[in-house]
LUMLUMNU-285849 format. One record per residue (C-alpha): residue in one letter; x, y, z. Coordinates in nm, 2 decimals, decimal comma. Example, Ala and Ser with C-alpha at 12.3 -4.5 7.8 and 13.67 -1.06 7.14 Angstrom:
LUMLUMNU-285849
<"A" <1,23 -0,45 0,78>>
<"S" <1,37 -0,11 0,71>>
This chain:
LUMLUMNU-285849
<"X" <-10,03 -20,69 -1,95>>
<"X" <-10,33 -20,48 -2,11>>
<"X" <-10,22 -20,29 -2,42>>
<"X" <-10,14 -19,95 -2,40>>
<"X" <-10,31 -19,66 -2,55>>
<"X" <-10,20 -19,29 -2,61>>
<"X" <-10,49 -19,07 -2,73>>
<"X" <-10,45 -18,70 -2,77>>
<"X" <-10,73 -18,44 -2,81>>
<"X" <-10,69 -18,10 -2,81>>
<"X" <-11,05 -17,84 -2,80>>
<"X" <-11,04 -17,52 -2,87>>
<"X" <-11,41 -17,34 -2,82>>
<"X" <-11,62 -17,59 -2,68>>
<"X" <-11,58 -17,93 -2,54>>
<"X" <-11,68 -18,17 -2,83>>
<"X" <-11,35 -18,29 -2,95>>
<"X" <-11,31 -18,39 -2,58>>
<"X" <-11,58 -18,54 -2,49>>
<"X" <-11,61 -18,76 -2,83>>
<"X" <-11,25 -18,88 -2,69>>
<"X" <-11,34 -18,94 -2,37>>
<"X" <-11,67 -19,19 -2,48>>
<"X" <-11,43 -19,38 -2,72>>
<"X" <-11,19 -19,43 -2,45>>
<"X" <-11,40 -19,56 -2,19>>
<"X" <-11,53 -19,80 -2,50>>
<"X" <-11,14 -19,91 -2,53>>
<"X" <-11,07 -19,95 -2,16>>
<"X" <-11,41 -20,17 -2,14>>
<"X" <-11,20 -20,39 -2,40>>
<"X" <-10,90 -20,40 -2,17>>
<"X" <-10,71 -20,13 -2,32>>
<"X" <-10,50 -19,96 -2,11>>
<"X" <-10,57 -19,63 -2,21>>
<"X" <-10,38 -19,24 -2,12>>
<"X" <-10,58 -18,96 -2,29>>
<"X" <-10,38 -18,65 -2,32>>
<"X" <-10,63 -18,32 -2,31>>
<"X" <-10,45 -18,00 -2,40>>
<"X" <-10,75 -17,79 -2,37>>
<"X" <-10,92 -17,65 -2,04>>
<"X" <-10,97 -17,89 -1,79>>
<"X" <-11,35 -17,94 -1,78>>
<"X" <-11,59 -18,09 -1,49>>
<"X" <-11,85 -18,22 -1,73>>
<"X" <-11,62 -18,49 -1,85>>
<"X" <-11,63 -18,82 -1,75>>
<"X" <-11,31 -19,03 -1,75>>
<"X" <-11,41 -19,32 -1,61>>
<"X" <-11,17 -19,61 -1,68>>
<"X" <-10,85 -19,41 -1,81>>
<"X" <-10,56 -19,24 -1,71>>
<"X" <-10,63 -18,88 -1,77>>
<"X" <-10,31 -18,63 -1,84>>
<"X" <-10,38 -18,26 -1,86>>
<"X" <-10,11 -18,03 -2,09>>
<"X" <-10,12 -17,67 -2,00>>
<"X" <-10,44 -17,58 -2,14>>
<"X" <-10,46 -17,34 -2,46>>
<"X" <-10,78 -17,22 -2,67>>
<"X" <-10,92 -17,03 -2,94>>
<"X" <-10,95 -16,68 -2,85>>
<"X" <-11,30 -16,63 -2,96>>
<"X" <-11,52 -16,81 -3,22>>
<"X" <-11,34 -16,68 -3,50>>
<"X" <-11,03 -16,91 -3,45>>
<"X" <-10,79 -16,63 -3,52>>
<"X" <-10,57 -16,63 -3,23>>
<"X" <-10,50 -16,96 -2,95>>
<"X" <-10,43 -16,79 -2,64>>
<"X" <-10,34 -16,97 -2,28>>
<"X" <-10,51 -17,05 -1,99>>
<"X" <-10,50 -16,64 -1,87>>
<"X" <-10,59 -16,48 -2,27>>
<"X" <-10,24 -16,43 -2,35>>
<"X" <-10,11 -16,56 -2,67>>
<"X" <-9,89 -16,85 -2,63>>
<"X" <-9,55 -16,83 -2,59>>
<"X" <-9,25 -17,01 -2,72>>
<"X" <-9,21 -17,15 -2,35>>
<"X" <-9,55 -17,25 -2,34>>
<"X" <-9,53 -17,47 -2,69>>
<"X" <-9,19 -17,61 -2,55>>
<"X" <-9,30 -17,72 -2,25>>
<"X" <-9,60 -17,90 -2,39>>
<"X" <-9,37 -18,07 -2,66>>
<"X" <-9,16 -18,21 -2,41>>
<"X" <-9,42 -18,30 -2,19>>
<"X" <-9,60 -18,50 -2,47>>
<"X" <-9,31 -18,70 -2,57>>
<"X" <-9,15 -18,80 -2,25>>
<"X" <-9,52 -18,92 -2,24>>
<"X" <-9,55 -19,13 -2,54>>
<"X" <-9,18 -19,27 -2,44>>
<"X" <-9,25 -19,34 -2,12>>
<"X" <-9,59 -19,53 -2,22>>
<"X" <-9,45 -19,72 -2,55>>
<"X" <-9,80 -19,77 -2,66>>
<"X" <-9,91 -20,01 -2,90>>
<"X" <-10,11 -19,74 -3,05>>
<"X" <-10,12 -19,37 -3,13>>
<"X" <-10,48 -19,18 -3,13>>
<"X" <-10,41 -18,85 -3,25>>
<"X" <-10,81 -18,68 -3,30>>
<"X" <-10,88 -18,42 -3,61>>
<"X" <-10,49 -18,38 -3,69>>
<"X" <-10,38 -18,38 -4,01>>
<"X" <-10,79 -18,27 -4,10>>
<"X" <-10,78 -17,99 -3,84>>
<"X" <-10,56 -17,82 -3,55>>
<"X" <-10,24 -17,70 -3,80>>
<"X" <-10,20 -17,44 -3,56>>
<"X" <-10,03 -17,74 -3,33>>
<"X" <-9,82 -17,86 -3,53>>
<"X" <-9,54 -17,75 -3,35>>
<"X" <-9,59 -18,04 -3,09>>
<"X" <-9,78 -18,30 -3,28>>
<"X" <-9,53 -18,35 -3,58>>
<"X" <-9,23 -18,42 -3,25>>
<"X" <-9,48 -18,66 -3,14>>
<"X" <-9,56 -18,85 -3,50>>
<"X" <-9,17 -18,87 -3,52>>
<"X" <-9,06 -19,02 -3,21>>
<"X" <-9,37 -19,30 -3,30>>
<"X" <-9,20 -19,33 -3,68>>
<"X" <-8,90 -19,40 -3,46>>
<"X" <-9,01 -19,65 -3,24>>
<"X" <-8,94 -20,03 -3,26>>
<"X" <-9,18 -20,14 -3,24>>
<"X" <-9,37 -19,93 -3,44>>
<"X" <-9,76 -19,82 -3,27>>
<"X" <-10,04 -19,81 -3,49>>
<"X" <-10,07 -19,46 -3,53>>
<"X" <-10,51 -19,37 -3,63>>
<"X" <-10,61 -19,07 -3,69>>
<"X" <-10,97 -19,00 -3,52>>
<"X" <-11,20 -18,75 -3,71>>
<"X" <-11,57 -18,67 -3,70>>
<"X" <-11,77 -18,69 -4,05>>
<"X" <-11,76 -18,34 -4,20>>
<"X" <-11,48 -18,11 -4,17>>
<"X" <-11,48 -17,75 -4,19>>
<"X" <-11,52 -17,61 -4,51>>
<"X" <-11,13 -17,50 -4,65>>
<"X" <-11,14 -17,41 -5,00>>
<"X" <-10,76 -17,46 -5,05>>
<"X" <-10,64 -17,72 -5,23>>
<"X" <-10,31 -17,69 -5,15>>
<"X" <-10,42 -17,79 -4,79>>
<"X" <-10,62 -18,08 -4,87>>
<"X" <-10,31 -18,19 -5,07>>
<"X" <-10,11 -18,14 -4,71>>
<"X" <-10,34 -18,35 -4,53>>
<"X" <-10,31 -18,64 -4,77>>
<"X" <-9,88 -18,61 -4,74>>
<"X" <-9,94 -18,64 -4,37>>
<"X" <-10,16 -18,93 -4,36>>
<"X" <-10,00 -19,11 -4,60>>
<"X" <-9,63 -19,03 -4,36>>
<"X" <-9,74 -19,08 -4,04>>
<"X" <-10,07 -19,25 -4,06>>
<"X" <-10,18 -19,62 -4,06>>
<"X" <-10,55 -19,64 -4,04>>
<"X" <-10,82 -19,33 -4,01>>
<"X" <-11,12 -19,36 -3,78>>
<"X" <-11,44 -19,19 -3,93>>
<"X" <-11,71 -19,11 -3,69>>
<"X" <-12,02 -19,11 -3,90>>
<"X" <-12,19 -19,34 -4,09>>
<"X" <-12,19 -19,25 -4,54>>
<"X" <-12,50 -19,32 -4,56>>
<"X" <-12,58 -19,04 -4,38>>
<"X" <-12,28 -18,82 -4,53>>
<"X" <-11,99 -18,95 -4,65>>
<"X" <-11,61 -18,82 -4,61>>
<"X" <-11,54 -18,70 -4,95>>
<"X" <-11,84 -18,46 -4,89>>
<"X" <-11,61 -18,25 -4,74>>
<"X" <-11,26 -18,40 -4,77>>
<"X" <-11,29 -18,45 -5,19>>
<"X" <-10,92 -18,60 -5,19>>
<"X" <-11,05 -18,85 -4,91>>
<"X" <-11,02 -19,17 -5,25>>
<"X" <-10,66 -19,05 -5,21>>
<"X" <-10,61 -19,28 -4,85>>
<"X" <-10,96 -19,44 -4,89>>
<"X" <-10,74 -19,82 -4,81>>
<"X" <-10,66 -19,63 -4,46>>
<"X" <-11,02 -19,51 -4,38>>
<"X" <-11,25 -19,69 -4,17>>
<"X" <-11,64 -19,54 -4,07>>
<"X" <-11,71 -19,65 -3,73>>
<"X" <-12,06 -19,50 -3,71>>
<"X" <-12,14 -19,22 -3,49>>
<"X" <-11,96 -19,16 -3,10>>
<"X" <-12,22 -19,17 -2,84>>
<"X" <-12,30 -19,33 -2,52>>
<"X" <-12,60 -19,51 -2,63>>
<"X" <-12,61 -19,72 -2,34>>
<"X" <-12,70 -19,44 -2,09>>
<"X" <-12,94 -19,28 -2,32>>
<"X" <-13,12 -19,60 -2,27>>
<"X" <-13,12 -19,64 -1,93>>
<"X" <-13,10 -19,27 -1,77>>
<"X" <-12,97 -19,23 -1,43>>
<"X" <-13,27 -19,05 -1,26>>
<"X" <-13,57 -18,84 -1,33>>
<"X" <-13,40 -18,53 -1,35>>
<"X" <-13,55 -18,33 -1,65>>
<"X" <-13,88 -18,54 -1,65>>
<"X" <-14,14 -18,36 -1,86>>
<"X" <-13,92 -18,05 -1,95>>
<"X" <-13,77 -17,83 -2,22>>
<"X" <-13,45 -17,85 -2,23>>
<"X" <-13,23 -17,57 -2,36>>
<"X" <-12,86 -17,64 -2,39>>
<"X" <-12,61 -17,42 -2,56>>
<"X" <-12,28 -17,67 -2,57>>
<"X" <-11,99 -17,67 -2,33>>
<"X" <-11,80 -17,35 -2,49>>
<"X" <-11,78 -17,03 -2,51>>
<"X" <-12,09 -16,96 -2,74>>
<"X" <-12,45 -17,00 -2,73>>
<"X" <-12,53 -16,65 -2,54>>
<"X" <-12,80 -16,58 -2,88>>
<"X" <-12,98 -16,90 -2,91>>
<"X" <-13,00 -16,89 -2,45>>
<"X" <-13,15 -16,54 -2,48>>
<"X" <-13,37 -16,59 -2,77>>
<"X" <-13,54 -16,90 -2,63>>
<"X" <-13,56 -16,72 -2,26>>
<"X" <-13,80 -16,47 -2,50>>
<"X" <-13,94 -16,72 -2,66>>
<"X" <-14,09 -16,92 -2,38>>
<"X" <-14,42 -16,71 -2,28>>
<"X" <-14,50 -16,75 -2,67>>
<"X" <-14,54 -17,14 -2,69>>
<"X" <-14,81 -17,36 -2,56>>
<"X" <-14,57 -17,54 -2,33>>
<"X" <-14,50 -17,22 -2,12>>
<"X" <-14,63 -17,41 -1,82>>
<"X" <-14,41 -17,66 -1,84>>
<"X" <-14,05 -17,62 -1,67>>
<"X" <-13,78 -17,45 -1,86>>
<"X" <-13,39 -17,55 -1,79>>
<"X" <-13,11 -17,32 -1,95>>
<"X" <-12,80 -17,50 -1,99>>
<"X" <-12,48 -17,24 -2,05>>
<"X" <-12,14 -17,37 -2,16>>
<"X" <-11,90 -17,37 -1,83>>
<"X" <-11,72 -17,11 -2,06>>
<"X" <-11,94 -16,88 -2,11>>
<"X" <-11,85 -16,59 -1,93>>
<"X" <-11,95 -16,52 -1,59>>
<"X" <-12,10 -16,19 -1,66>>
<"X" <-12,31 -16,31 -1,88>>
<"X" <-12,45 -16,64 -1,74>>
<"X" <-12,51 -16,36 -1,43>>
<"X" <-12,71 -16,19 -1,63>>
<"X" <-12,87 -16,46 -1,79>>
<"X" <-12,97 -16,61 -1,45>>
<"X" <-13,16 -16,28 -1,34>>
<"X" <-13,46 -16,45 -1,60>>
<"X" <-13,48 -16,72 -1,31>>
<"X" <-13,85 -16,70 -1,15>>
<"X" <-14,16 -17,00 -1,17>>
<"X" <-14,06 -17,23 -1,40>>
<"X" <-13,74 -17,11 -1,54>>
<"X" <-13,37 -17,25 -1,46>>
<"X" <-13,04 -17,12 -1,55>>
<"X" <-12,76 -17,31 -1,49>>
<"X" <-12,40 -17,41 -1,61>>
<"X" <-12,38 -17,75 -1,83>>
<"X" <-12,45 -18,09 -1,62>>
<"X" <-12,26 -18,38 -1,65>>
<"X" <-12,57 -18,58 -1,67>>
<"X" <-12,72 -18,43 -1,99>>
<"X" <-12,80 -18,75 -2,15>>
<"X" <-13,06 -18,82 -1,88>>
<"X" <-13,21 -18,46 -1,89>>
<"X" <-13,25 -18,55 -2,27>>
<"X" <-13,33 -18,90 -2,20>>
<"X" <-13,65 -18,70 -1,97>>
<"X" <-13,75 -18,43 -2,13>>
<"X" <-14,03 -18,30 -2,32>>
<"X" <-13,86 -18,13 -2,60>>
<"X" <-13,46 -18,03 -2,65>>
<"X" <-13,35 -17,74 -2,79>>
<"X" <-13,01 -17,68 -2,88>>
<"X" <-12,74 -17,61 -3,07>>
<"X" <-12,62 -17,84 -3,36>>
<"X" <-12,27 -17,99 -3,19>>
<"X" <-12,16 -18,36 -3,30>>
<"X" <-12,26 -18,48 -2,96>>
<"X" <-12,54 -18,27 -2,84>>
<"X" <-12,73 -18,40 -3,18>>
<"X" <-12,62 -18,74 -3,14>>
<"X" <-12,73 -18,73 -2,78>>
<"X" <-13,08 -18,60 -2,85>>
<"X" <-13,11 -18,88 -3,15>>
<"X" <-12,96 -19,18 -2,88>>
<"X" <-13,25 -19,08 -2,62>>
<"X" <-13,51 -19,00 -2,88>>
<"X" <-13,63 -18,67 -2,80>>
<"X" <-13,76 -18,39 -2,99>>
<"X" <-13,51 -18,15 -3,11>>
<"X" <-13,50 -17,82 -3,27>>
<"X" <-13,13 -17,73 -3,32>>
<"X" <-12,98 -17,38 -3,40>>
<"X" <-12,67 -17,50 -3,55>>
<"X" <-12,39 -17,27 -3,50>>
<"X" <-12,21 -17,10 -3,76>>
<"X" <-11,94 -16,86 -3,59>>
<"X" <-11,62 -16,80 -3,85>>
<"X" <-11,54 -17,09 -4,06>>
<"X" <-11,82 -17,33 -3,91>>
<"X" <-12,00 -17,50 -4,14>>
<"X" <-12,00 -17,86 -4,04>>
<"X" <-12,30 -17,79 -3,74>>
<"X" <-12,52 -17,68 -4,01>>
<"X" <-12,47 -17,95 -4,31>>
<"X" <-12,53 -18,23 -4,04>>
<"X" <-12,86 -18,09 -3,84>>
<"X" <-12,96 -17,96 -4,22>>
<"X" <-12,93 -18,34 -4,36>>
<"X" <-13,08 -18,47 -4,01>>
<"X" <-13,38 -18,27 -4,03>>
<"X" <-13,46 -18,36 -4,42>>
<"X" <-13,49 -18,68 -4,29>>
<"X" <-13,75 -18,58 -4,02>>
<"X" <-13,55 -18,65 -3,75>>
<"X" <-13,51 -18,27 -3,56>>
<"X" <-13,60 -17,91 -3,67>>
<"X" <-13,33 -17,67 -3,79>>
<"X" <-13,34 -17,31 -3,77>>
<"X" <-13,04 -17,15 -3,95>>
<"X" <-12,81 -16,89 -3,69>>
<"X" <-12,86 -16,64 -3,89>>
<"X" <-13,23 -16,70 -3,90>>
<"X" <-13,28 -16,75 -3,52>>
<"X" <-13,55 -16,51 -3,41>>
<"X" <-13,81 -16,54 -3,15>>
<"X" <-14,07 -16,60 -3,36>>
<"X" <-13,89 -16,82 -3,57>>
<"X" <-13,81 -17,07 -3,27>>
<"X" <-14,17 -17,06 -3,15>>
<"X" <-14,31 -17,20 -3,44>>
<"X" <-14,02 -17,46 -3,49>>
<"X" <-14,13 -17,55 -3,11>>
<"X" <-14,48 -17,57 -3,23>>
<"X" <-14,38 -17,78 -3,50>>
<"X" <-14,17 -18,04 -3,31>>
<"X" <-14,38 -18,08 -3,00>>
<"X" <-14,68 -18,20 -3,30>>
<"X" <-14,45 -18,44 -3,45>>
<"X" <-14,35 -18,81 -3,33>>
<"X" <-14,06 -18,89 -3,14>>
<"X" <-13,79 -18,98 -3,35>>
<"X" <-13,77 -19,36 -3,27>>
<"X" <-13,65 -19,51 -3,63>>
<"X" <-13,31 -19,36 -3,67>>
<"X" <-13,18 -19,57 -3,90>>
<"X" <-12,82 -19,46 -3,89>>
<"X" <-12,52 -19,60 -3,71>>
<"X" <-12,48 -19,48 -3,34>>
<"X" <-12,22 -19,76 -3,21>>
<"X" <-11,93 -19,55 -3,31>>
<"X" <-11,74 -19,59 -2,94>>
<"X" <-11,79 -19,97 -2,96>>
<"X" <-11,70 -19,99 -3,32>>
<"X" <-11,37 -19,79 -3,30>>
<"X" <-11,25 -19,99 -2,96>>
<"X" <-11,31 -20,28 -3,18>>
<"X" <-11,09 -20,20 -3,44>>
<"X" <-10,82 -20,05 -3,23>>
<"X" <-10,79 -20,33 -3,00>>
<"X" <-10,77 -20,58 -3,38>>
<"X" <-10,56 -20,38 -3,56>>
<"X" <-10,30 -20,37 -3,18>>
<"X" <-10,33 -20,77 -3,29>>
């Protein structure tokens, strides 16, 4: 019998966390893990899970992009009921599964706000016997928090709950401590896997879809509205004006504006919800522009186009603009700051990127799916 995997992942604003999740999984279950990822965000199309057992919780998010508020699936705040059900939900799970191993994403670095069901969950797996291994799964830069007292929190929880932490970057790029300083404090439990992305695809796209265009994507979430408008004004001011133009808006954008965005639709201009097949539009296209996500970036890097990013940097965010700001000092995309984002500002980084190479020597560690399925499936022995 295939060992069994429970991986939770809860997003909030866009679909990152989620789709990260989803590549490492379908890396594990390619290793003959039997894996069950656990989504308690909203339920999105764009996701492929291929290869696991995928459980939906009723789905919360942030309220906006300032992260004050996590409301439910209809904009209400979230109820005692509602937190209840999804702590039962998620422990009759793990209890029913017994898995050999526990994947809990960002928690204890990020989502405090769900504690209330993922401490039930780290104690009914403190309780088992036998005991998973219980990995915490975290991308390479957290959010700025300049409370020490917090840091100190995350380091309790780790070292209580917490056998091994999966680091998806590579420190030669940027290491943890960069942004976690008391990351020495665990450093025997940390383990950089490299970065999460489907490389294979990237190499071998599934079509022609996107050949010879730009490519204008503004993530999965609920933001992006500036850097879609801007570049719609934008266009008629670059020398690639001829070429075809595709507008990518997060699924969560709402309605009434992706309507009005559409209206710009005419010769050579698309506007359309994000495709599940984004790698090969990348993989295709002339010239990407985008916003600085984990796995947008890493995408545009795998299939080796040229990228100017507008990282975004809504409340708290930081983490979007250190890693396109370190990318592009090392040649490898152009970064306009979100507060800088005008029109003229994005024509010239066009400009610039469209006279530059592609960027074909990366020189950083993209096998971060394989590598983490690797050490999962060792350290389940």
């Amino acid at each position: 019998m295939a060992a069994r995997v429970l991986f939770y992942v809860q997003h909030l604003l866009g679909i990152g966390h989620l789709k990260r999740a989803t590549t490492i999984a379908r890396a594990m279950a390619e290793r003959g893990l039997e894996v069950t990822l656990v989504s308690g965000g909203e339920n999105e199309s764009v996701v492929d899970e291929t290869g696991m057992t995928f459980v939906q919780l009723p789905p919360i998010r942030a309220q906006d992009r300032r992260f004050q508020a996590i409301v439910d699936a209809n904009g209400e705040e979230i109820t005692d009921d509602l937190k209840q059900g999804r702590r039962d939900q998620l422990v009759k799970l793990y209890e029913s599964l017994q898995p050999s191993a526990l994947i809990i994403e960002l928690f204890p670095f990020g989502r405090r706000a769900l504690r209330f069901e993922l401490l039930p969950l780290l104690e009914a797996a403190r309780a088992s016997s036998p005991r998973p291994v219980v990995i915490s799964s975290v991308r390479d830069i957290l959010v700025e928090k300049n409370r020490p007292e917090r840091q100190l929190e995350m380091v309790e929880t780790v070292e209580r709950y917490f056998d091994k932490v999966l680091v998806h970057g590579d420190p030669n790029l940027i290491a943890f401590d960069a942004t976690f300083p008391k990351a020495k404090d665990i450093e025997e439990k940390l383990n950089y896997t490299g970065y999460v992305v489907d490389q294979k695809l990237a190499d071998h796209p599934e079509g022609t879809q996107g050949t010879g265009e730009i490519i204008v994507s503004s993530g999965s979430g609920r933001v992006g509205e500036i850097l879609l408008r801007t570049a719609l004004d934008a266009r008629a001011k670059t020398s690639v004006r001829d070429r075809p133009w595709r507008y990518l808006a997060g699924n969560s954008l709402p309605e009434e504006i992706f309507a009005e965005l559409a209206n710009h639709t005419g010769d050579g201009v698309i506007v359309e919800r994000a495709r599940p097949d984004f790698v090969t539009l990348l993989a295709n296209c002339h010239l990407s522009i985008s916003q600085g996500g984990y796995n947008t970036i890493m995408e545009v890097l795998a299939a080796r186009a040229r990228g100017v990013s507008v990282p975004y940097a809504g409340g708290q965010e930081t983490e979007q603009t250190l890693r396109t700001g370190l990318l592009a000092e090392r040649g490898l995309l152009f970064q306009i700051p979100e507060a800088d984002l005008t029109v003229s500002r994005l024509v010239d980084a066009v400009e610039n990127a469209l006279i530059s190479p592609r960027p074909n020597d990366i020189s950083i560690n993209m096998s971060g799916a394989e590598e983490s399925a690797r050490l999962v499936a060792q350290w389940i022995g």
